[in-house]
TORPA-815752 format. One record per residue (C-alpha): z, y, x. Coordinates in steps of 0.001 Angstrom, whole numbers. Layout:
((Z Y X))
...
This chain:
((-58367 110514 126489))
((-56390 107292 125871))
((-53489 108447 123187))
((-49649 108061 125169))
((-48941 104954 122791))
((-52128 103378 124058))
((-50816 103745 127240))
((-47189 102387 126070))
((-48802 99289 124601))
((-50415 98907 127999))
((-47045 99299 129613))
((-45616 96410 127472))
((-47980 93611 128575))
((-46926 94667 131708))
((-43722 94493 131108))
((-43159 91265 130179))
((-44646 89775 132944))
((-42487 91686 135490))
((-39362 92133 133540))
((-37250 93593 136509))
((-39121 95463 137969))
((-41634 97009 135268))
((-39409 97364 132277))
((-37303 100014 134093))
((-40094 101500 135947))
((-42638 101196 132346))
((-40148 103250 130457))
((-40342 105956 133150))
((-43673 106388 132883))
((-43706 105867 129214))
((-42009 109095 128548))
((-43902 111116 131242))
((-47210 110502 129698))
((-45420 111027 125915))
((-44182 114908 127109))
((-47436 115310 128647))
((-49086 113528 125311))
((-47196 115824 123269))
((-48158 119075 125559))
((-51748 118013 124980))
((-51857 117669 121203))
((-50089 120942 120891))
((-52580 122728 122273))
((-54796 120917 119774))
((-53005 121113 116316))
((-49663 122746 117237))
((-46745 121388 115274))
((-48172 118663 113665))
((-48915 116371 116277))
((-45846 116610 117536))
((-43980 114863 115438))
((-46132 112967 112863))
((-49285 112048 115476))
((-46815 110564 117919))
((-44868 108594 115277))
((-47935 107456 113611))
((-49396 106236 117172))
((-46312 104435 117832))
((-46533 102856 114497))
((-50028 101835 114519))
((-50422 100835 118401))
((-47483 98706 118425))
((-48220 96843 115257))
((-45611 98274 113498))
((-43494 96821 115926))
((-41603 100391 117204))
((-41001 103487 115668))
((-39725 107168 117452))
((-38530 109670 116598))
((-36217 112830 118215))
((-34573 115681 116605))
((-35935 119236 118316))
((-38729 119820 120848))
((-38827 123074 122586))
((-42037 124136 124728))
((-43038 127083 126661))
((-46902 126144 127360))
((-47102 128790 129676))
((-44274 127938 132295))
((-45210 123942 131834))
((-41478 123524 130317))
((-40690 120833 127850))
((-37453 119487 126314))
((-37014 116902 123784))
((-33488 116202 121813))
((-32020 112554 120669))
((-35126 110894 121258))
((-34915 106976 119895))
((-37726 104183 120718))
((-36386 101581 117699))
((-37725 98107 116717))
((-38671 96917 113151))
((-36446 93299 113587))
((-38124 91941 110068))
((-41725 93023 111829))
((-40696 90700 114854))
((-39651 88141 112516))
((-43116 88317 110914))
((-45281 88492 114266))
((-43363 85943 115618))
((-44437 83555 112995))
((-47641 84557 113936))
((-47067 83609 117596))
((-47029 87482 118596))
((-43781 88231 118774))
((-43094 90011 122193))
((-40872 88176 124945))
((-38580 91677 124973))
((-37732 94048 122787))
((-36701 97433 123691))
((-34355 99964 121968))
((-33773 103321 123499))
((-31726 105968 122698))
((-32069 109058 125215))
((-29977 112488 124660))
((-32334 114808 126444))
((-35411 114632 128247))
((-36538 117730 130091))
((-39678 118053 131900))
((-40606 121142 133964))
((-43638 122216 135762))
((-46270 120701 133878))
((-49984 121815 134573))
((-51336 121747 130911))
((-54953 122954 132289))
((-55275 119582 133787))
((-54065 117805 131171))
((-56957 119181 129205))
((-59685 119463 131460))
((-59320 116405 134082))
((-57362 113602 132698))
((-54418 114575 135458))
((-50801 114627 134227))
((-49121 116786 137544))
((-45659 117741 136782))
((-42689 119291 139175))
((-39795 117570 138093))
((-38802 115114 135250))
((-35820 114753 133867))
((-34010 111699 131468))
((-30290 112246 130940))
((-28073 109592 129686))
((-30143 106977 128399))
((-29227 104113 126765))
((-31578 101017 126958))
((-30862 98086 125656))
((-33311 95064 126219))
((-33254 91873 123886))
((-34931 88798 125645))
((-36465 86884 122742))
((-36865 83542 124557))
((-40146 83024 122451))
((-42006 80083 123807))
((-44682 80912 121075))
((-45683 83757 123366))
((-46336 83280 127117))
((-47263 86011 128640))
((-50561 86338 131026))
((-49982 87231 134561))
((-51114 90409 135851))
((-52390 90829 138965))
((-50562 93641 140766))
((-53887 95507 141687))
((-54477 96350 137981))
((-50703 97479 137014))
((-51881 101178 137815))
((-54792 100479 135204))
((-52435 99947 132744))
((-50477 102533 133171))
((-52940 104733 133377))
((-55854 103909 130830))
((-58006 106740 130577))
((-56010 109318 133414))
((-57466 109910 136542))
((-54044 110678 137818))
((-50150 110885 137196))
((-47901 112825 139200))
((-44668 114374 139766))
((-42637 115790 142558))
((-39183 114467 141244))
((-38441 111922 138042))
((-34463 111402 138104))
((-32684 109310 135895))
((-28917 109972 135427))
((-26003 107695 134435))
((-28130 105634 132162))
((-26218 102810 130063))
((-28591 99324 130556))
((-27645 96726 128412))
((-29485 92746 127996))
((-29224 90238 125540))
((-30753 87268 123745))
((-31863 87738 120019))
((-29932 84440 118867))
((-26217 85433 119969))
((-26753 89060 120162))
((-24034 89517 122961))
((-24458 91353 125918))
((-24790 89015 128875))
((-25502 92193 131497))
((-24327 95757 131373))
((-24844 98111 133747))
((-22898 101315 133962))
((-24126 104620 134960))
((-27240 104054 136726))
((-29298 106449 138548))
((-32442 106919 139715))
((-34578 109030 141890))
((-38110 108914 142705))
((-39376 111286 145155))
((-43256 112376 145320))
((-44677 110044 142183))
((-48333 109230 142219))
((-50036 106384 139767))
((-53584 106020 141257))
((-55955 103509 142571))
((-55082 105373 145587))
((-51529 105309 145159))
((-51730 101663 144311))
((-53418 100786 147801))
((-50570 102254 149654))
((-48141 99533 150893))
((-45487 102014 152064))
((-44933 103442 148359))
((-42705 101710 146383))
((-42778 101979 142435))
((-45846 104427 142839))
((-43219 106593 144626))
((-42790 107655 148752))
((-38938 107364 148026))
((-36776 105752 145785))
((-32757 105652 145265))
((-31035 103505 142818))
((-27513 103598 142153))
((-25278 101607 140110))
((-21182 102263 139140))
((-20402 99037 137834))
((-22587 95728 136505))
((-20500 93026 134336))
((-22065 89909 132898))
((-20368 86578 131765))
((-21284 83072 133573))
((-23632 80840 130903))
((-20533 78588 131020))
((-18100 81317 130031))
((-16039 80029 132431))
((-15954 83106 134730))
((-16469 86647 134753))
((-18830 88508 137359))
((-18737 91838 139102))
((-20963 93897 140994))
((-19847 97820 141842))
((-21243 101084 143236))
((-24432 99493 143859))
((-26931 101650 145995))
((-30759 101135 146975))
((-32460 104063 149408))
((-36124 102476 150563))
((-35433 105499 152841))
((-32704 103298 155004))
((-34585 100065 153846))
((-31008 98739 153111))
((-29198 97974 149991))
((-25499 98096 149363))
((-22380 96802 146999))
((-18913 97956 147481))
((-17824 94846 145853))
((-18660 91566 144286))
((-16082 89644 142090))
((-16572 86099 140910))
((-13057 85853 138619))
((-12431 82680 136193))
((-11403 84136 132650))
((-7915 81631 132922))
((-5359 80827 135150))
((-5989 78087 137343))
((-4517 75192 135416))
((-5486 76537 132137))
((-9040 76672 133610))
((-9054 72969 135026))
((-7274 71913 131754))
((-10039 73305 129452))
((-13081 70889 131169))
((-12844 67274 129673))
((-13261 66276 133580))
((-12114 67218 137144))
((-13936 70105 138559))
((-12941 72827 140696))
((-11673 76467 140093))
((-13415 79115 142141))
((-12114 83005 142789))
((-14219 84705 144954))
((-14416 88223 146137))
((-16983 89596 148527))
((-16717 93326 149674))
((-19116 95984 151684))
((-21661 93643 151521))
((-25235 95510 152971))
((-28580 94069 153268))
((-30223 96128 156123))
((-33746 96379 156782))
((-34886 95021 153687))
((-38601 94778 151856))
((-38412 96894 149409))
((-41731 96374 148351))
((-40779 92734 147714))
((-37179 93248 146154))
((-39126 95345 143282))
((-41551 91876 142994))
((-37884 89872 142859))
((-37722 88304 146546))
((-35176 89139 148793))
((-36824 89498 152717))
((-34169 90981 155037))
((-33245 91067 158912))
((-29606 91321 158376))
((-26877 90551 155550))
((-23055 91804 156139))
((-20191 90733 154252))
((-16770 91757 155212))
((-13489 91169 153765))
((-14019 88487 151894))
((-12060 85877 150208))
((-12562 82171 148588))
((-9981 80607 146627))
((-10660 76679 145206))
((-8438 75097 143220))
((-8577 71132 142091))
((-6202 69345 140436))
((-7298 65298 141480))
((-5303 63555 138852))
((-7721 64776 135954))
((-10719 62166 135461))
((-13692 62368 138045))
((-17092 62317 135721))
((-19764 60543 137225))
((-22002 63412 137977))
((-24362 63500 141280))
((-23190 67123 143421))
((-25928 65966 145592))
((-27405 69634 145043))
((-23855 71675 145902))
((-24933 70350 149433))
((-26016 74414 150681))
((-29387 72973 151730))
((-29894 72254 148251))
((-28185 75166 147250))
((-30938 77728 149096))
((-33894 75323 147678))
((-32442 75919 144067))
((-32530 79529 144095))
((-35015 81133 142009))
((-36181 84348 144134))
((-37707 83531 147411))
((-35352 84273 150351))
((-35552 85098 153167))
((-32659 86397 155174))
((-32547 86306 159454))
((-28828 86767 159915))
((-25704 86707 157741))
((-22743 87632 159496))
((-19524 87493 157689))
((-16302 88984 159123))
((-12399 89236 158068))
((-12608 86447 155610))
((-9729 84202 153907))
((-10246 80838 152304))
((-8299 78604 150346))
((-8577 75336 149319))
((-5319 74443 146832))
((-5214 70832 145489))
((-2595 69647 142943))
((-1457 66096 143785))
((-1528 63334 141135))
((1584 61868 142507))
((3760 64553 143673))
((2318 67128 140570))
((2508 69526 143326))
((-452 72096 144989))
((-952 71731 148964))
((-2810 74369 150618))
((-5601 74258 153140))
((-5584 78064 154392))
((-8303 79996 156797))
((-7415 83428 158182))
((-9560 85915 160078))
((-12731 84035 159393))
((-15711 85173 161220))
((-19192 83687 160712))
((-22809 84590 162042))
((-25390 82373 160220))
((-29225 82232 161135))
((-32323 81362 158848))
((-30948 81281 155265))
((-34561 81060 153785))
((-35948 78313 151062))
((-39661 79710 152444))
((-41620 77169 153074))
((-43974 78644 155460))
((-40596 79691 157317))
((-39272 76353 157135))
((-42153 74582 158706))
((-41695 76996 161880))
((-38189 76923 162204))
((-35716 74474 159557))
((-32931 74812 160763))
((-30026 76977 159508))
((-26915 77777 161669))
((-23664 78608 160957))
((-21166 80003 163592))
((-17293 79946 162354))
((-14100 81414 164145))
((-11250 81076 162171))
((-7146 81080 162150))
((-5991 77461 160891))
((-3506 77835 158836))
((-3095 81486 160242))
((-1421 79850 163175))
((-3934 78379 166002))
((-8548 79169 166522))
((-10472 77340 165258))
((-13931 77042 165934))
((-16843 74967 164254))
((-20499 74773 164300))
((-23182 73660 161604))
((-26533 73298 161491))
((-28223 72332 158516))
((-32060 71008 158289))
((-33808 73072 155331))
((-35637 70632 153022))
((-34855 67586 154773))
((-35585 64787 152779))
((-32219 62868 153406))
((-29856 65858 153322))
((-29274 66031 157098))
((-26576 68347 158293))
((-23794 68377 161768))
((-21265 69870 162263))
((-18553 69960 165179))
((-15604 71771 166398))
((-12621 72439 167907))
((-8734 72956 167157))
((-6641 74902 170153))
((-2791 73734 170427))
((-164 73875 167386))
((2898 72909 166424))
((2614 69489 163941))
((5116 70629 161691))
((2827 73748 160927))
((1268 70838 158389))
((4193 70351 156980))
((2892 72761 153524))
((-234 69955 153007))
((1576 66771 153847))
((4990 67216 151675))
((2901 68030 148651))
((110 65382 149092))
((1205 62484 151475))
((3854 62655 150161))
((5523 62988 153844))
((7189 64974 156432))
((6276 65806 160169))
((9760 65748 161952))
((8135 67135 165525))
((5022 66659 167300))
((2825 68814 169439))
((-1179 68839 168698))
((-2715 69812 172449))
((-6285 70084 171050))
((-8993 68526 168558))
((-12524 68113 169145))
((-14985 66329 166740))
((-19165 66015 166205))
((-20013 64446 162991))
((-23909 64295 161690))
((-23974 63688 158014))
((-26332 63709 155191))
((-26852 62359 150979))
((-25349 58979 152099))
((-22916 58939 154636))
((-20976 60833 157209))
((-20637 59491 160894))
((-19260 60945 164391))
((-16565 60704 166590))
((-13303 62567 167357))
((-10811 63172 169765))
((-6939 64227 168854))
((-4688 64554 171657))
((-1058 64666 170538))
((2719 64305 171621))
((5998 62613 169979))
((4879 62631 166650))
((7532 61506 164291))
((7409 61461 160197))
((9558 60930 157184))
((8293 58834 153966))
((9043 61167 150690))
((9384 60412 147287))
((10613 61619 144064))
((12633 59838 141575))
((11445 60525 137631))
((12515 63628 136658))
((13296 64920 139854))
((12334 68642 141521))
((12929 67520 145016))
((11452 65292 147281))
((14040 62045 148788))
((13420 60361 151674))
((12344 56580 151979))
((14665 55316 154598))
((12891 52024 155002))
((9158 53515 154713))
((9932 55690 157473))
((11338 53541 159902))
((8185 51456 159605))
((5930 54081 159559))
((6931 55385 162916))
((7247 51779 164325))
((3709 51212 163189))
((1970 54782 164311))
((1129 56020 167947))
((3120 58625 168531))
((1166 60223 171967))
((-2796 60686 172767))
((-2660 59481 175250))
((-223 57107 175750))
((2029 57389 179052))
((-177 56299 182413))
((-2738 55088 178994))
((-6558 56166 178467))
((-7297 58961 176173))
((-8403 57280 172833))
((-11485 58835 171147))
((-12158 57290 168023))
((-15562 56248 165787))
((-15701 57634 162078))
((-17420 56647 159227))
((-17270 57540 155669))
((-19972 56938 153102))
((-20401 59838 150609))
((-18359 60201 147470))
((-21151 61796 145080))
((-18475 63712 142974))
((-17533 65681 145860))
((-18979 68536 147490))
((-20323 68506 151448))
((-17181 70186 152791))
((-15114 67345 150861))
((-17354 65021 153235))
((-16395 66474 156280))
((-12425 66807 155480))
((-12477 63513 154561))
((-14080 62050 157921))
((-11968 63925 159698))
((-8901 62603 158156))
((-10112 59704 158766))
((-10397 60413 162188))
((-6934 61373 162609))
((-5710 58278 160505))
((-7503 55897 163182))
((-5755 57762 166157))
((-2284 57875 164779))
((-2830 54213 163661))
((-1785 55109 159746))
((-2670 52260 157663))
((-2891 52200 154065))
C-alpha cells in the first residue's frame, strides 16, 4: 500500500495544475487518507508510527519541502473513531529557496493549521485487507489555509488530464469513501511569496460533501461533482485589494448547492479606497472613479461540473438592486491610451474563464455618471432610476459565437428619475471592427428638469421648454459613430452663465443670451413647418469609453436640432 504522503505528493502535482478547484478539494482528501494512514500503521507498530512514520514520510516524500506535526491523537480501533489535535502542514522557506534554484520549487505552497480533525466510522478491516478507506463521517474544524503563489516560471507545471486525477489521489487504493466530509468556518488566505500580503481572504467557509467516492467508477460519473453526489459551499465574507490598489472588493454570504444547480452572493462591493477627488487626484492622468454595488445576485441552473474546472455555463444570471456611480473630473490631462478594449465586446473576449451565460436580467438599478467641469469647477450629474435590463448571449465561446453573435441588451429606465426611458443594444461578439447599435426613446419632460447638467457644464440655464419625445438609432463601432435622431420640442428659451474669478455663483451674460436664443430654434417643429430629423456623426475619441460615444452623438444630435453653434 502506497504510504498517505505518497499519496499527498500525488495530490500536489495535481494541485498546481488546477489551483481552484484541486487545492481545496486535495487537502480534503489529504487528511482522509492521513487518519486512515495513521489507523493503518497503528495496527502495525502502535504508537510509533503515529507520530514519527508520518513525520518522517512527510519529510522524505516532499523533499524536505513540508513537515507535520499535531499535539494528541486519540483512537478507539474498535468503533472506527479518530481525533487528531492542532494538526500543522508547515513549509521549510530556505528548502524552497534551495529547490527553486534547482528549478523545483513548487508553483504553491501550502501552510495549514487545523484545530481538530475528527473522523468517525472508519472500517479498519478494509483498510488492511482491500486497499478501501470507507468512513461515515469526516470532520475538519476551523482550518486555517493559507496558500502562497510562488509565480515561479522555473517550474511549469504538466497538465493533467482529468481522467487520471482519481489515480492520483488514489495510488495504490482500490477505493475512498465517506458518507459525509464537512468543513466548518475555515479561514482561506492567498498570497504571492515576494510581497507577502494577502491579496484574498475568505472568511468562514464551509463545506459539505455528501456520499464521497474516489474511483475509476466514481470518476466516470458526470453527475458527481468533486467525487461527491452533493456538494454545498458557503462563504461569510471574501475581501481582496484591486492589483492597482486603487479599490477595495467585496463578496458576502456566498453559497453553492449543486443540489439547486445555482449559486448565490448577497452582495458584491466594488469601493475605491479615497474619496472621489482624492482618487482622480492621485493618477498622473484623467481616468474615471467607479463605486459599484451589486446585490442578490444568483446564477441559476449552473454547470457545476464546469464551475469546479473554472468556466462559468449558466441559463440565467439575476442582479437586483444595484448601483453604479462614475465620477470624472475632465480638466485633468487625457493620456493617450487606446480604451478600444472597455468597448463590452472586448470586455467578454478579455475574460479569462470561458462564459457562457443565456440571460442576465438586472432589476431596481441606479446609475450615475458625475463629471466635474473644467470651467465651472463644478460636478453635473447624469442620473438613472429604476433601471431594468434583460440581456441575452453574454458568452466569449466561440463555438457559441459562430451560431448566434449577437448580444442584446434591453433597458427601461427613469431619466433623471423624472420621465421612461427606453433603449436597445445589440452588440456583435468578436466582430472584427467593433460593431455595436443602439436606439431609443425619451417620453415627454419638462426642459428645465436639465437644468442640474447644463448650469454646471454649459455653463447655461433652460428658462422653459417642453421636450414631447426623443427617438434615435445610431450603429457604431472602433472608428466612428453614425445615426439619426429626432427631438421634438416647444418654446425653448436659455440663459448664458458665467462666473467672475473668485466667485461662488453663476452671473448671467446678458448679451450671450440674447444671441443665443436669436440664433437657436426654439420648436420641433416649427409652426405649419416639417418635423426636422437630423443626421449624426461623430468619429471615436479613443480615450473614452463606448457609452462616452453614444452621449456624445447624441448631443450632437440635439445641438443640430436646436441649431447651437459653437
Amino acid at each position: 500500500m502506497q504510504s498517505p504522503q505518497a499519496i499527498k505528493t500525488n495530490l500536489k502535482k495535481v494541485t498546481a495544475t488546477h489551483k481552484g478547484r484541486t487545492i481545496a478539494f486535495g487537502v480534503l482528501i489529504f487528511f482522509i487518507v492521513i487518519i486512515a494512514g495513521g489507523i493503518f500503521y497503528w495496527n502495525v507498530s502502535k504508537a510509533t508510527i503515529i507520530k514519527n512514520k508520518i513525520e518522517k514520510t512527510v519529510r522524505e516524500k516532499t523533499n524536505g519541502l513540508y513537515k507535520i506535526k499535531y499535539d494528541s491523537l486519540r483512537l478507539n480501533e474498535l468503533s472506527g473513531y479518530l481525533s487528531i489535535s492542532n494538526m500543522e502542514l508547515m513549509y521549510d522557506s530556505t528548502r524552497y529557496i534551495a529547490l527553486d534554484k534547482l528549478g523545483e520549487g513548487p508553483a504553491v505552497l501550502l501552510n495549514i493549521h487545523i484545530p481538530q480533525i475528527i473522523a468517525s466510522g472508519v472500517k479498519t478491516s478494509r483498510v488492511l485487507l482491500n486497499n478501501e478507506i470507507v468512513g461515515r463521517k469526516l470532520e475538519i474544524i476551523r482550518p486555517v489555509i493559507d496558500i502562497t503563489y510562488t509565480n515561479s516560471t522555473k517550474n511549469k507545471p504538466a497538465t493533467v488530464p482529468p481522467k487520471e486525477i482519481f489515480e492520483q489521489i488514489l495510488g495504490d487504493l482500490k477505493l475512498l469513501q465517506a458518507d459525509t466530509v464537512v468543513i466548518t468556518d475555515a479561514q482561506i488566505n492567498t498570497s504571492t511569496l515576494k510581497t507577502k500580503k494577502v491579496n484574498i481572504h475568505m472568511q468562514d467557509v464551509s463545506m459539505t460533501l455528501v456520499k464521497l467516492r474516489v474511483d475509476s467508477i466514481s470518476n466516470a460519473d458526470t453527475s458527481r461533482i468533486l467525487f461527491a453526489e452533493e456538494v454545498n459551499i458557503s462563504c461569510r465574507k471574501i475581501t481582496w485589494l484591486a492589483g492597482n490598489k486603487f479599490y477595495n472588493y467585496t463578496a458576502d454570504d456566498i453559497s453553492i448547492s449543486s443540489v439547486n444547480n445555482q449559486l448565490r452572493a448577497k452582495n458584491f462591493r466594488v469601493v475605491p479606497v479615497m474619496d472621489e477627488d482624492a482618487f482622480v487626484n492621485a493618477k498622473p492622468v484623467q481616468d474615471y472613479c467607479f463605486d459599484l454595488s451589486f446585490s442578490d445576485i444568483q446564477l441559476q441552473h449552473i454547470d457545476m461540473e464546469q464551475l469546479f474546472d473554472a468556466a462559468i455555463i449558466a441559463d440565467t444570471m439575476l442582479i437586483g438592486p444595484a448601483s453604479l456611480k462614475i465620477y470624472c473630473d475632465v480638466a485633468i490631462p487625457s493620456d493617450i491610451r487606446n480604451r478600444k478594449e472597455q468597448y463590452p465586446l472586448h470586455i467578454i473576449e478579455l475574460i479569462p474563464v470561458p462564459v457562457n451565460i443565456k440571460k442576465m436580467i438586472l432589476y431596481n438599478a441606479f446609475v450615475e455618471y458625475k463629471e466635474r467641469s473644467s470651467i465651472t469647477r463644478q460636478s453635473g450629474k447624469v442620473q438613472f432610476y429604476n433601471i431594468n435590463a434583460n440581456i441575452s448571449n453574454i458568452t466569449n465561446n466561440k463555438n457559441v459565437i459562430a451560431a448566434n453573435n449577437i448580444m442584446t441588451a434591453d433597458i427601461n429606465a427613469k431619466f433623471l428619475n423624472s420621465t421612461p426611458l427606453k433603449t436597445s443594444w445589440k452588440i456583435y461578439l468578436l466582430h472584427p471592427q467593433g460593431r455595436f447599435d443602439v436606439s431609443g426613446s425619451l417620453a415627454a419632460m419638462d426642459a428645465r428638469l436639465f437644468n442640474p447638467l447644463t448650469i454646471p457644464m454649459g455653463p447655461s440655464r433652460i428658462n422653459k421648454g417642453t421636450i414631447k419625445s426623443l427617438e434615435f438609432n445610431f450603429s457604431g463601432n472602433d472608428a466612428a459613430m453614425d445615426g439619426n435622431m429626432k427631438l421634438l420640442y416647444d418654446d425653448f428659451n436659455i440663459t448664458m452663465l458665467e462666473r467672475d474669478k473668485g466667485a461662488t455663483k453663476m452671473d448671467r451674460k446678458s448679451l450671450q443670451s440674447a444671441m443665443a436664443n436669436l440664433l437657436i430654434i426654439n420648436s420641433n417643429p416649427k409652426k405649419h413647418g416639417d418635423i426636422r430629423e437630423v443626421q449624426t456623426h461623430i468619429d471615436r475619441n479613443t480615450n473614452q469609453s463606448m457609452f462616452y460615444l453614444a452621449w456624445k452623438s447624441l448631443f450632437n444630435g440635439i445641438e443640430k436640432t436646436v441649431g447651437i453653434r459653437k
